[in-house]
C-alpha positions in Angstrom: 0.0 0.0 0.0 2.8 2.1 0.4 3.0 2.5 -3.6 -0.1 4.3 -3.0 -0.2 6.3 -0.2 0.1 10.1 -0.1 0.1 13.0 1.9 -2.7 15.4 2.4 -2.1 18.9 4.1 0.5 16.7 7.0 -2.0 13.6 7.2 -0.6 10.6 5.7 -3.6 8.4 3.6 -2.8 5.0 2.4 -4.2 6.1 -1.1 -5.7 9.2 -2.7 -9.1 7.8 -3.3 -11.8 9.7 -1.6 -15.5 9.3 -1.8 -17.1 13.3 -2.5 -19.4 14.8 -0.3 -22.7 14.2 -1.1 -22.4 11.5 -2.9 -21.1 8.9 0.3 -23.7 9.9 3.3 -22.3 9.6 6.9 -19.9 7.0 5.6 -21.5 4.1 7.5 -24.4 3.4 4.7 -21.5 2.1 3.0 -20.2 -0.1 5.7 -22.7 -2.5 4.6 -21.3 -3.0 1.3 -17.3 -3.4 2.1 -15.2 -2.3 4.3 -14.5 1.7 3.9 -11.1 1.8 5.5 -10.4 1.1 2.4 -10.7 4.4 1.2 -8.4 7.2 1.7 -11.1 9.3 3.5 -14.3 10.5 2.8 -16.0 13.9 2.7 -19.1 13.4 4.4 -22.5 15.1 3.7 -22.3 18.9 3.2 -23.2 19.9 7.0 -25.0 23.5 7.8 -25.8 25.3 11.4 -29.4 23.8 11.4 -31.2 21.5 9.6 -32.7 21.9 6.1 -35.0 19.9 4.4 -33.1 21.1 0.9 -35.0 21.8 -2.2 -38.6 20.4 -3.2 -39.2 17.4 -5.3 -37.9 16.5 -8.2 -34.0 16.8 -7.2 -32.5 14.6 -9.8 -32.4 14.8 -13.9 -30.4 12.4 -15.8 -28.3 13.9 -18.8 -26.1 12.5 -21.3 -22.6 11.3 -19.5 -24.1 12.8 -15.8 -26.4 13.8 -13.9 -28.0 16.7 -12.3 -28.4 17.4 -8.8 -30.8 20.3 -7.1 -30.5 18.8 -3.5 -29.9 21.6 -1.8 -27.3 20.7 1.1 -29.9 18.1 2.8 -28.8 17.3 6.4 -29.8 17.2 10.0 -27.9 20.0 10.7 -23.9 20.0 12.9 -25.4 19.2 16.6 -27.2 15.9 15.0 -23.9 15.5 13.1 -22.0 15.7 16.2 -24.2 13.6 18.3 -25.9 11.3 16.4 -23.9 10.6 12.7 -20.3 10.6 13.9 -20.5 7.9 17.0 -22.3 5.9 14.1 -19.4 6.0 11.8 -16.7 5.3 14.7 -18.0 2.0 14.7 -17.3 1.2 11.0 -14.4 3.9 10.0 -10.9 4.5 12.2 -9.7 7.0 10.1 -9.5 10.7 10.2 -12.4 12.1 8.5 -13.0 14.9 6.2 -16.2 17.0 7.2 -17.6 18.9 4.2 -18.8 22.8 5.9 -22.0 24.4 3.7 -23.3 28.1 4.8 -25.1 31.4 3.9 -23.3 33.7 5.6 -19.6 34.2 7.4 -20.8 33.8 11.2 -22.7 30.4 9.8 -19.4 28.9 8.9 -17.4 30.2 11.5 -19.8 28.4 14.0 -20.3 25.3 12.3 -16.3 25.5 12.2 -16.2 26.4 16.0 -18.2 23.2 16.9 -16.3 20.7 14.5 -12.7 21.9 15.6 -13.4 19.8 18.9 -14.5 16.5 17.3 -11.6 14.6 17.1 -12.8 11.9 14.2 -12.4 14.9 11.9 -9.1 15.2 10.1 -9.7 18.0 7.7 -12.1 20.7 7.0 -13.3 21.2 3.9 -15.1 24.4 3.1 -17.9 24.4 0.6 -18.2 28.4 -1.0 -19.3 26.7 -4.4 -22.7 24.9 -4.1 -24.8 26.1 -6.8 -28.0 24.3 -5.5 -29.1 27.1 -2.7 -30.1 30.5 -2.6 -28.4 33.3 -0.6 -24.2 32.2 0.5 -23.2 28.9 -1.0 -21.5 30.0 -4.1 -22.1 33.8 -3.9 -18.8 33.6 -1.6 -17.1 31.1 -3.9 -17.3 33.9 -6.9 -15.6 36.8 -5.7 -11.8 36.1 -5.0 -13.0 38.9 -2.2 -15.5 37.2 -0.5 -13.8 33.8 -0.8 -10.7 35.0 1.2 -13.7 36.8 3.7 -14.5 33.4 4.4 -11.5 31.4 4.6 -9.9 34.8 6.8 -12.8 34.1 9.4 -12.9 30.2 9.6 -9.1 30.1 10.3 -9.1 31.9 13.4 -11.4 29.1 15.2 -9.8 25.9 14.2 -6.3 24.4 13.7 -7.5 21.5 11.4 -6.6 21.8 8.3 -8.9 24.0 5.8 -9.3 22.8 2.2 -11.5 25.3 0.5 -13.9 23.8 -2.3 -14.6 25.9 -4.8 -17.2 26.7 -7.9 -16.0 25.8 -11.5 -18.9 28.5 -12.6 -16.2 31.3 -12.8 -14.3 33.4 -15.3 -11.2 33.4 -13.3 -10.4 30.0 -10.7 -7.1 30.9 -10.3 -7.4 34.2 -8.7 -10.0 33.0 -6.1 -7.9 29.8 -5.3 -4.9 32.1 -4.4 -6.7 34.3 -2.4 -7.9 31.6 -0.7 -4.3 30.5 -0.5 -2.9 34.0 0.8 -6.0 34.0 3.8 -4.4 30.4 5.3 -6.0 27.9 3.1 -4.5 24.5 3.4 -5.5 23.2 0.8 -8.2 23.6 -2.9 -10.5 20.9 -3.7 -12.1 21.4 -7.5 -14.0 21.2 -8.8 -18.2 21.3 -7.3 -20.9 20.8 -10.3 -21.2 23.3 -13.2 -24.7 25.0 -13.4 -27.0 23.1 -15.7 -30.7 22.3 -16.4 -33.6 20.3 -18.2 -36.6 20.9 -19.5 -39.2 18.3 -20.1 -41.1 18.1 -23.8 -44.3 17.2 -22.6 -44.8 20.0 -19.8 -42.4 22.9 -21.3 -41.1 23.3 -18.1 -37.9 22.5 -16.3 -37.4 19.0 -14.8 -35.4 20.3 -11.7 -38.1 22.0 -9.3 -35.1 24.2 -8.7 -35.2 25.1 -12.5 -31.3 24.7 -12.5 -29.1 22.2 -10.5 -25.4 21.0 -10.3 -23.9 19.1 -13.7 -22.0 16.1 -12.9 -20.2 12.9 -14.0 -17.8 12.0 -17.1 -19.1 15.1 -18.9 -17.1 17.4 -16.6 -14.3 15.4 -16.2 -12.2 17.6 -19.4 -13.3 20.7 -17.8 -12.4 20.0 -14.0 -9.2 18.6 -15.1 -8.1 21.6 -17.2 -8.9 24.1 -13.5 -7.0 21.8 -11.5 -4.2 22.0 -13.7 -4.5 25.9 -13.8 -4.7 25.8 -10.0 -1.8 23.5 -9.3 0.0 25.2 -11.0 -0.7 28.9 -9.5 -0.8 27.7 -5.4 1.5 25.9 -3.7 -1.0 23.9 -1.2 -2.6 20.7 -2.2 -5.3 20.4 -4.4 -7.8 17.9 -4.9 -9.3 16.8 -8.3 -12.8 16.1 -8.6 -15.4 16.0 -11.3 -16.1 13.2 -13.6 -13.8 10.8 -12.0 -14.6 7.5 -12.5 -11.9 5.2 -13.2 -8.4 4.2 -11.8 -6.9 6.1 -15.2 -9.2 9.4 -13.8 -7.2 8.9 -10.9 -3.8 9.5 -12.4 -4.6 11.7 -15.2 -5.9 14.4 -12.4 -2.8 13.5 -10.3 -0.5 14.4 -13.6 -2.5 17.3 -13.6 -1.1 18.2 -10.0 -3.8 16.8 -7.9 -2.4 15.6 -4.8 -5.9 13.9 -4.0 -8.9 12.7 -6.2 -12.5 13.0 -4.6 -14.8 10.6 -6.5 -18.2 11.8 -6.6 -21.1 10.8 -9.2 -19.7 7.4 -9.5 -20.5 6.0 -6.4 -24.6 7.3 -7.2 -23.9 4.9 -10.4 -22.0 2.1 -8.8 -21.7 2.3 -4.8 -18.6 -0.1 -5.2 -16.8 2.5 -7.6 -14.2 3.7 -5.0 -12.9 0.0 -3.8 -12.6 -1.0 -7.7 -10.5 2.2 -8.5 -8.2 1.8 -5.5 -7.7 -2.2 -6.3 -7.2 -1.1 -10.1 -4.5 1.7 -9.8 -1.3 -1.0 -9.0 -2.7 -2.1 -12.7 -2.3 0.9 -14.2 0.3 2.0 -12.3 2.9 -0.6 -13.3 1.3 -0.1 -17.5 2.3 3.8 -17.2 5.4 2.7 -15.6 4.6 4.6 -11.8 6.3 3.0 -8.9 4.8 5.3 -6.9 1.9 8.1 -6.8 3.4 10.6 -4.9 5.8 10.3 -7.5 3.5 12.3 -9.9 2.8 15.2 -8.1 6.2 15.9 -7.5 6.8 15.8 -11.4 9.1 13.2 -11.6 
């Protein structure tokens, strides 16, 4: 496993495959399929101050190569979190964790911050200012390098945990907002959430999506997401985690070529909830036909 293993903002993972928020639940849904210390980590469900219901009925629209998504950050809200969904995944995980932080305003984040930095199953922080799915914060920070670094500037004062800010590929300029994020303390960059997308259906005229729009994902995005990591990478010097359209073992290191120290696999596992443990027993495959003795090797450009 060693072949495998990397190193995520000072927190050593045995390979870079990690399940995307949203797409993976608490973590322990998938305990009853295999055995998820497996993975690298997981993000778990995007978590805000209170609970929300998300968006109305219908959420979901297929499209060709993905799917979109008007969920609208679903979850029981950080005390439930806290209490109820992390003791769960104790029992299955025993591995740091990555918790995924949603919110419409600065003070939201900074107290949903405040009351993770104590749980000690949590490994990193990872700050969602991109989610194109709600109305009012979300990605209205994740779209002004101003706003971005607002957030990032308020969140690093209450916790020591590392911060990995996720941000919006529904931009004109990714790398300015990334290095802002970067100059503010960031520890990291995941990319990229769900490009802004909708249906309409023939027979009503109107939009499937009760939200009208919702977040594009799967292979579709994949050239796109791969082309702002690259960008990114190349611009900050923190870690960055690929996402978008990832499904395969070959995904894994064409984003880590592209100077992803991590992959996040998201739509996938909505597709096939085995995805992740196939592309983890997969990569010594492809490794050894690309001629990589080892992954870390890639990101350091050798």
């Amino acid at each position: 496993m060693g072949k495998l293993s990397v190193d995520l903002c000072g927190i050593r993972l045995d390979n870079p495959v990690i399940p995307a928020s949203g797409t993976f639940g608490f973590g322990y849904e998938f305990a009853e399929l295999y055995d998820i210390n497996c993975l690298g980590t997981f993000s778990f469900k995007g978590t805000t101050l209170e609970e929300r219901y998300g968006n109305p009925l219908p959420r979901i629209a297929e499209t060709s190569s993905g799917m979109l998504n008007a969920v609208g950050l679903q979850n029981p809200g950080v005390e439930k979190v806290i209490t109820e969904e992390l003791p769960k995944l104790f029992q299955v995980f025993h591995k740091p964790v990555m918790a995924n932080v949603s919110g419409f305003s600065i003070d939201g984040y900074v107290e949903v911050v405040r009351r993770l930095e104590a749980v000690k199953q949590i490994g990193w922080l990872e700050i969602n200012i991109s989610c194109p799915n709600v109305h009012g914060g979300g990605m209205s920070f994740g779209t002004d390098p101003k706003a971005a670094a607002s957030v990032v500037a308020a969140v690093r004062k209450v916790t020591e945990k590392p911060l990995i800010i996720k941000l919006s590929p529904n931009v004109t300029d990714i790398v300015s907002i990334a290095k802002a994020c970067e100059d503010e303390g960031a520890d990291g960059i995941s990319l990229i959430n769900t490009l802004l997308g909708m249906r309409i259906d023939l027979k009503t005229r109107k939009p499937i999506l009760a939200n009208t729009t919702g977040g594009l994902s799967g292979p579709a995005i994949f050239p796109v997401a791969l082309r702002m990591v690259y960008q990114v990478a190349k611009a900050v010097k923190i870690p960055v985690i690929g996402m978008g359209g990832v499904s395969s073992a070959e995904d894994v290191i064409e984003m880590m070529m592209a100077g992803a120290t991590a992959v996040e696999v998201g739509a996938a596992n909505l597709v096939d909830p085995l995805a992740c443990p196939k592309i983890i027993r997969d990569l010594p495959r492809v490794m050894q036909q690309y001629g990589i003795e080892r992954l870390e090797d890639i990101n350091r450009g050798v």
